[in-house]
C-alpha positions, 0 to 999 in steps of 0.5 A: 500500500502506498503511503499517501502524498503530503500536501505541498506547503510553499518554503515561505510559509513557515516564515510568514507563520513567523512573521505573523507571531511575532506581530500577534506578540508586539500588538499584546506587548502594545496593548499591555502597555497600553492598559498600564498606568503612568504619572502623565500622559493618557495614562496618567492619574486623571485617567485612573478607573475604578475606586482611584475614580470613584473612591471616597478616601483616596489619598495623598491629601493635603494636611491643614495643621490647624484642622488637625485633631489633636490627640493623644493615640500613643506612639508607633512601635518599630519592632526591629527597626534598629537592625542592619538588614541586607536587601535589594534594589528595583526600579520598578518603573513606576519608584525606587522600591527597596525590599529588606531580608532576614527577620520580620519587621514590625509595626505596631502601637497607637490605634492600630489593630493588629501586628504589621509586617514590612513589605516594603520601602519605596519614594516619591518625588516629589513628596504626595502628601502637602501639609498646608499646600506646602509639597516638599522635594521627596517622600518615602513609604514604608509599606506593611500589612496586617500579619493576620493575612497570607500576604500584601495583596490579599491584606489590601483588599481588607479594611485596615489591612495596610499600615503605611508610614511616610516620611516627609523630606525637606531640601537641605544644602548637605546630603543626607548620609542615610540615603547614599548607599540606596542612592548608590543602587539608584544610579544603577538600577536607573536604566534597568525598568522591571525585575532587575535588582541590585542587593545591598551589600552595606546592611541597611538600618530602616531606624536611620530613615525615620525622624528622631521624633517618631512620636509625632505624626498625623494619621487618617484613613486613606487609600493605596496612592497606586491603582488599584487604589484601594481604601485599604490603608491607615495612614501615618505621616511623620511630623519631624521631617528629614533632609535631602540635598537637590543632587539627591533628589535629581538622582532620583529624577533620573530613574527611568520609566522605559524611554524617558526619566521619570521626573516625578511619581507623585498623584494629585492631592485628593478631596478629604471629604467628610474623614478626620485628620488627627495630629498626634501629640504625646500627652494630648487629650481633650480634657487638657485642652478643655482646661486650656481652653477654659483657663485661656477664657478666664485670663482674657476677661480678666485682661478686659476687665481690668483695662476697663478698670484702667479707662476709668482713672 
């Protein structure tokens, strides 16, 4: 029996098949990109969908100072913040993220619930809180979930499941000697958008990062800065702000975001709506500032009486 004739297939067919994947492949990489997010452009923050749209505690906000609550909600407890921890160093295209090794790092105290453990560390330039319209040259993140959940992604679909602390960092003439050796990993990480990392050889100290005073800070309850934007986060902003040179800041300006540097990765300030703002301040409490209220009253109709007192001679 003879064996059937194969069918006749051209030479360039198999090229043309070759052809046609890797266009198939260059138009999913262009809608990938596409549906990705940016700090400008179409894709840029006022073009975010879902709640970063339709969410009523969004943040960054801007802090007034004299609408802050002030009160007394305890300190903030960093367990294990003095250790010297390796780590590594990503451009993720969007920030500078910093992820440290070895043992949990954790927060806890003031009002929070639960246990938080450190995912991990990343800046924005410039800062995306304000305080009182005021935005400062950079801002850094120290970003933790609730241990009671398997990890970051599944903490921040739950209410109060994120805790992050940001510090606030104001130009100085001098550098900041605690940033150099991230900064370092920052120039060589600045072209290299994605999974490339470089690890921290000298073992970095995240208690160096945050101010003297860590006592003080102003708390809300807010959102990731990030799409999804989920309304997942209590916030703390330290009060005590940190210094940074302008040649820090511009290294930072010079990461790349693909085929341009990313001059800056902070989202507008969004509408504080009817959520409270409270400013901690150790020893605080309405009693007392009842009783300074008071005493404040007694003192000023003391001072017109006796001017009144005084017009009479």
């Amino acid at each position: 029996m003879s064996r059937p004739s194969r069918p006749f297939l051209p030479r360039w067919l198999p090229a043309m098949h070759l052809l046609r994947l890797i266009g198939l492949a260059l138009l999913g990489l262009h809608a990938s990109r596409a549906s990705d997010w940016d700090y400008g452009g179409e894709h840029g923050p006022e073009n975010w969908t879902g709640i970063c749209k339709t969410g009523k505690k969004q943040s960054p906000i801007d802090i007034v100072t004299d609408e802050a609550i002030r009160s007394d909600l305890g300190a903030l407890k960093f367990d294990r913040y003095d250790f010297a921890f390796p780590g590594t160093v990503t451009n993720t295209g969007h920030s500078v993220q910093v992820k440290l090794g070895g043992v949990p790092i954790h927060v806890s105290g003031s009002n929070l619930p639960s246990l938080y453990v450190l995912e991990q560390m990343h800046f924005h330039w410039d800062a995306e809180h304000t305080v009182d319209s005021t935005r400062y040259p950079l801002e850094l993140h120290f970003v933790h979930y609730d241990i009671q959940y398997e990890n970051f992604s599944v903490a921040a679909e739950h209410e109060n499941g994120v805790v992050v602390v940001a510090v606030l960092f104001e130009l100085s003439a001098e550098d900041n000697v605690d940033l150099t050796v991230i900064l370092k990993l920052t120039e060589m990480v600045s072209h290299w958008v994605g999974k490339s990392m470089v690890t921290i050889q000298k073992k970095l100290i995240p208690f160096l990062l945050l101010p003297k005073d860590h006592t003080t800070y102003y708390h809300y309850q807010g959102s990731l800065t990030t799409p999804g934007c989920q309304e997942s986060v209590m916030w703390f902003i330290m009060t005590e702000r940190l210094t940074v040179s302008e040649t820090q800041v511009n290294v930072f300006k010079s990461v790349m975001n693909g085929d341009y540097a990313l001059q800056h990765n902070y989202r507008p300030v969004q509408l504080l709506g009817d959520r409270k703002v409270y400013h901690r301040l150790e020893g605080y409490s309405a009693a007392s500032s009842f009783t300074s209220s008071v005493v404040s009253s007694i003192l000023s109709v003391i001072l017109v009486r006796l001017l009144q007192s005084c017009e009479g001679f």
